[in-house]
N, C-alpha and C positions, 0 to 999 in steps of 0.2 A: 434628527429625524424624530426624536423621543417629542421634541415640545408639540407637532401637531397632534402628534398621536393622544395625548392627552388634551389639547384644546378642543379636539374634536368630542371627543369623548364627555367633556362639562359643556357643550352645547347642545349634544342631545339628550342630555338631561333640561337642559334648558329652551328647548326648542319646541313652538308652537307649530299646529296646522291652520287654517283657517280658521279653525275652533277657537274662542276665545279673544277674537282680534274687533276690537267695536269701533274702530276708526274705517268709515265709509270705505274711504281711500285706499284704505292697506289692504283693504278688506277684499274689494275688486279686483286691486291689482296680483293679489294671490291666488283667485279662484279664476275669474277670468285671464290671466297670463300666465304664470306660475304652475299653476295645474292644469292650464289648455294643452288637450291629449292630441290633440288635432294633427295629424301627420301633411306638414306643408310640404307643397311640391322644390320648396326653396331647401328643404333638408338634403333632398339626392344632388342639388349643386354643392352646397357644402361638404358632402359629402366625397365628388369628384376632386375639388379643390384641395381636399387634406389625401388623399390618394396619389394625384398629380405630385403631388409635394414627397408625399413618403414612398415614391417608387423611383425620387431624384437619386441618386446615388454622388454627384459633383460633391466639393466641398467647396467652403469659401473658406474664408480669412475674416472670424469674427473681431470685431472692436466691443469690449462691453463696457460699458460706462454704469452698471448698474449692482447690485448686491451681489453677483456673482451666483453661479452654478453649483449644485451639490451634486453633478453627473460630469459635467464636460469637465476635462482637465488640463484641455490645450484651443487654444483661438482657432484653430484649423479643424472645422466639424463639416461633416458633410449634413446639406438642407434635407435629407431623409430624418439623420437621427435628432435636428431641430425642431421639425415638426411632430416629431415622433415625444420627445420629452418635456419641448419649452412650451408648443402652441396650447391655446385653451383647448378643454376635453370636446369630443363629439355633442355629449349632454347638454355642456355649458355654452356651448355653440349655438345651439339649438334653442337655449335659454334665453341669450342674448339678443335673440332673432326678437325671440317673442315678447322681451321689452322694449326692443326700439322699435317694433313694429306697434305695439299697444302706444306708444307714446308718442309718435312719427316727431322728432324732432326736427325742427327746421334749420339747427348745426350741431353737428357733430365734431368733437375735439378726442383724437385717441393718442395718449402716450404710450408709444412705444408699438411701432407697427408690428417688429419683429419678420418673421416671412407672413404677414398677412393674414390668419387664420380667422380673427377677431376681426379683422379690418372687411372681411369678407362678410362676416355675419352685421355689420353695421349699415356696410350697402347696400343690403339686400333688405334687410327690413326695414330703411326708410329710403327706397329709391330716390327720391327726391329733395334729399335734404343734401345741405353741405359740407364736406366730413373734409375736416383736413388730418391728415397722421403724423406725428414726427415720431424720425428713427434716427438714432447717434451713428450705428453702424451703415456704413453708405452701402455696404458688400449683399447685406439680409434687406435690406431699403430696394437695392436693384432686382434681388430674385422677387418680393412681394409685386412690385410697380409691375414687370414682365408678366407674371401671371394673372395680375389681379385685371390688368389691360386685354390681355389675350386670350385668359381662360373660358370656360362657361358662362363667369361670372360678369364678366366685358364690363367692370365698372367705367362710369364716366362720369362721376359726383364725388370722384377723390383728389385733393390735392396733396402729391406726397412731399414732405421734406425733410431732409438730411440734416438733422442737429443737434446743440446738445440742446437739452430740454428747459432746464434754468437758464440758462440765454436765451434762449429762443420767447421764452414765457416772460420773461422780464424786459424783453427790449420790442416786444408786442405789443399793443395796446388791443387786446382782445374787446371786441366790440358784445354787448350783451343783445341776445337774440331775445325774443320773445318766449322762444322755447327750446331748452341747447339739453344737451348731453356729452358729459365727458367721462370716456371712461380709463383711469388710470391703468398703466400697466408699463409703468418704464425704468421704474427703481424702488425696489422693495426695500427700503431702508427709511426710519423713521424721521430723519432730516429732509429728506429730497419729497418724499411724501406730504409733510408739512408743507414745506416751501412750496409747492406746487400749490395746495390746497389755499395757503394765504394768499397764495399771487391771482389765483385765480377768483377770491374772491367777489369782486369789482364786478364781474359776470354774470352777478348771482342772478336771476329772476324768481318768481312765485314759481316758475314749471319746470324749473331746473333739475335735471336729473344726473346725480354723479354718481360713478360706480368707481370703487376702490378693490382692485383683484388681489387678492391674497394677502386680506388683513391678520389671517392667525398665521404666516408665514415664520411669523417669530416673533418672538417677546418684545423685540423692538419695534415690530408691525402693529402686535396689539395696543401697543403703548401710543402708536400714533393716532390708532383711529378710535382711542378713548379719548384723549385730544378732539378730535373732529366732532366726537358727539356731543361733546361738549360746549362747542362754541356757540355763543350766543345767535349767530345768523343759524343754527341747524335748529329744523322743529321735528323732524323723522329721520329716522335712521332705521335701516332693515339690515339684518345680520344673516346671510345664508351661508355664513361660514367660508365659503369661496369667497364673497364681496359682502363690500360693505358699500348697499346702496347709500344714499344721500340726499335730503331734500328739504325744500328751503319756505316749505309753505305757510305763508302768515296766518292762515286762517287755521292751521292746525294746533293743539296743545303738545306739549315738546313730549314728545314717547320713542320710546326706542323699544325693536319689534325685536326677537330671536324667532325667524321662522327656517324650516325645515322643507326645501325644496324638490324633496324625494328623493335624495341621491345618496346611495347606498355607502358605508365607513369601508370599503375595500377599494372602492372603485378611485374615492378620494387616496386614500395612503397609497394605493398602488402608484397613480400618479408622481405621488413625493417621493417615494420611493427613490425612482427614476430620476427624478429633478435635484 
């Protein structure tokens, strides 16, 4: 618990607002999406959806294939106290809305469906594009697919599937879109994070948009996606401390951004706390 607390803490020493940001690019994408106050009518759906979820009281029989929990202690959790600790924040919901809705990609790639929270805010801000989800655990895959089908949100631009993700991603030939987005979220650990990221190279376009969730998760998280900033196909990188966006634009000079998303140091640790 101690390492976020302190990464958090040397980012907002380090963290810009708009102010100071001279790359066009970054520049819009933080004041037009980022700081859009705008209250969408697609928040009160997300809103029902993580409700729906945290008023489930069932349990399944989790499989984790992933970094493992600093809350749950046993595979048998009920889908209330998953959405309640594992899913992305209300905020960060909210967030995510408003970059794949600024960006409307025409595919979406999500690891790690989990009960759907994320997968719900992807739908919705780019109705039209084509999102596929993979999930390892078939048990959190079935309650996500039931709801995400049924609920308010009635997606029908999602394909779900059941796997592991290093298989699945290596025995794919993932075709590159013109304009894709993939946002990770399937194993916080600094090997499977790589692997994913080199595998998925091949994909890359000029409008490629990748999101890496919970890079300062730990020492071995940071170490990865200094790695990532690093590689010669990255020319931007944004830091909001939750993600680490990604982006592959040839016309840009290679800078890397620490911007400050508005989101308060209580609300973040309270989260980990829990997790």
């Amino acid at each position: 618990m101690l390492f976020p607390i302190i990464a958090y803490i040397k980012f907002l020493f380090q963290a810009k607002s708009e102010h100071g940001i001279h790359s066009p690019f970054v520049f819009d994408l933080v004041t037009k999406c980022f700081y859009d106050n705008f209250h969408y009518p697609e928040y009160i759906i997300l809103k029902s959806y993580r409700k729906a979820l945290l008023e489930n009281k069932n349990t399944i029989e989790v499989t984790d294939f992933g970094a493992g929990s600093r809350v749950f202690k046993s595979n048998t959790r009920s889908i209330s106290a998953i959405a309640k600790n594992a899913g992305i924040s209300p905020k960060n919901a909210q967030l995510l809305f408003r970059i794949t809705q600024y960006f409307q990609p025409e595919t979406i790639l999500e690891i790690g469906t989990s009960l759907g929270l994320a997968t719900s805010t992807l739908s919705l801000g780019a109705e039209n594009s084509k999102i596929t989800t993979l999930e390892g655990c078939p048990n959190t895959l079935s309650v996500a697919k039931d709801y995400l089908t049924n609920s308010t949100v009635k997606a029908k631009n999602i394909e779900f599937i059941n796997t592991e993700f290093s298989k699945y991603l290596s025995s794919n030939n993932q075709q590159p879109a013109t304009n894709n987005l993939i946002y990770f979220d399937g194993n916080h650990s600094k090997k499977a994070t790589l692997t994913y990221f080199e595998t998925l190279l091949s994909t890359v376009t000029n409008d490629s948009v990748w999101i890496f969730d919970d890079i300062h998760w730990s020492k071995d998280m940071e170490d990865a996606w200094k790695t990532i900033q690093n590689h010669p196909k990255v020319t931007v990188t944004i830091d909001t401390f939750q993600w680490g966006m990604v982006f592959f634009r040839k016309e840009q000079n290679k800078e890397h951004f620490i911007i400050n998303p508005k989101r308060s140091l209580s609300s973040y640790l309270f989260k980990k706390i829990r997790i």
